[in-house]
C-alpha positions in Angstrom: 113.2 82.9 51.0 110.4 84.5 48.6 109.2 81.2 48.0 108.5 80.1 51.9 106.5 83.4 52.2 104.7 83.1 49.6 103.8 79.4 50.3 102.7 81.4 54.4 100.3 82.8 52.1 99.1 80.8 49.4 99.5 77.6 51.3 100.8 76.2 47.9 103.8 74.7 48.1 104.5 73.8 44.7 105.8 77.3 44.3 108.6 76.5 46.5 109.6 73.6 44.4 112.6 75.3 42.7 114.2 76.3 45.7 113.4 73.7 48.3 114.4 70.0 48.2 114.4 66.8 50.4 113.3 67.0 54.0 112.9 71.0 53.9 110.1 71.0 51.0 108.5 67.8 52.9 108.0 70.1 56.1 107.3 73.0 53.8 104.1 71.0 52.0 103.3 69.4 55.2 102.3 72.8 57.5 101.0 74.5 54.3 98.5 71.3 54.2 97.8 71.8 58.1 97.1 75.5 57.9 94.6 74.9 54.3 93.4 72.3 56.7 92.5 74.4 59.8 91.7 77.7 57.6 94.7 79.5 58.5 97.0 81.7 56.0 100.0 84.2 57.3 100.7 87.4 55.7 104.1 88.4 56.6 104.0 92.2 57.4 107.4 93.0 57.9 110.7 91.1 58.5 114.7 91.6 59.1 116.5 88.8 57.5 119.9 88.3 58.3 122.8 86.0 57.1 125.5 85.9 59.8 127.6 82.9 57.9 127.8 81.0 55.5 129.9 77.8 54.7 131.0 76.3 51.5 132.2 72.4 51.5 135.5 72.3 49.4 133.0 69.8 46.8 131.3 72.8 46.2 127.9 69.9 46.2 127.0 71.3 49.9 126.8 75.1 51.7 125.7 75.4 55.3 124.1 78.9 56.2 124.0 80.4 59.9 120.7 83.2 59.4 118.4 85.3 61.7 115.2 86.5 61.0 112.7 88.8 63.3 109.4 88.6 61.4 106.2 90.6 61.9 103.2 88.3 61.1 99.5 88.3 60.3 97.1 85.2 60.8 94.3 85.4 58.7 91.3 83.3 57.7 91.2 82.1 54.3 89.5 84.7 52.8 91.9 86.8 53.9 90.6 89.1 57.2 92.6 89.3 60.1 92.8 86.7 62.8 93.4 87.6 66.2 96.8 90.4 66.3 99.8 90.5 64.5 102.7 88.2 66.5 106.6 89.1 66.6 108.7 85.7 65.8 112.3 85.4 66.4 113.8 82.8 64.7 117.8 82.0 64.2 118.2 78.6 62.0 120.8 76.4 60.5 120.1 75.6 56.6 121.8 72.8 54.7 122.1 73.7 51.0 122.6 71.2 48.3 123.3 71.3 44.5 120.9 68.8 43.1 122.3 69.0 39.7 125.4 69.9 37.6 123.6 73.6 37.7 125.3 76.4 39.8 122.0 76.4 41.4 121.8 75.4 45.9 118.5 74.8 47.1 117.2 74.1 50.6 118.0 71.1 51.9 117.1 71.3 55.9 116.6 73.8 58.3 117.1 72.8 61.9 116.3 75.7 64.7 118.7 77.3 67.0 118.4 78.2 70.6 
């Protein structure tokens, strides 16, 4: 979860390489690259994150979490100042977790939104 905000930031997603895998990294590099493109960065100013479930396949090679997040954010321009006002996001997702090795180690596999 550090990782995604800091890539809101830095708009460098290779930081969130470790973490994030397959389809959820691919969306990850691809908005960082279309906020760098239109000058955009987001400084997360304050959030509640919340995991309401979480589900481990029997192969122990998958994990599903249930999580809710209400996030305070800043857009900025590049160099950093404000853009516009700060904007409440409510956001309740679905992530896949995988185990891409023989570590102990899930990353993020793919988040799909909830209604």
């Amino acid at each position: 979860h550090s990782a995604s905000v800091r890539v809101l930031w830095t708009n460098d997603a290779s930081v969130a390489a470790k973490t994030a895998a397959g389809p959820a990294y691919l969306a990850l590099r691809d908005a960082a690259a279309d906020r760098e493109r239109r000058g955009i960065r987001v400084r997360l100013l304050s959030e509640r994150f919340r995991i309401i479930s979480l589900q481990i396949d029997p192969s122990f090679e998958r994990a599903t979490a249930a999580v809710s997040s209400v996030q305070r954010v800043q857009p900025a321009y590049l160099d950093g100042r404000p853009r516009g006002k700060p904007v409440v996001l409510r956001e309740r997702v679905q992530v896949e977790l995988r185990r891409p090795d023989t570590t102990l180690r899930f990353v993020v596999w793919k988040v799909s939104f909830q209604r």
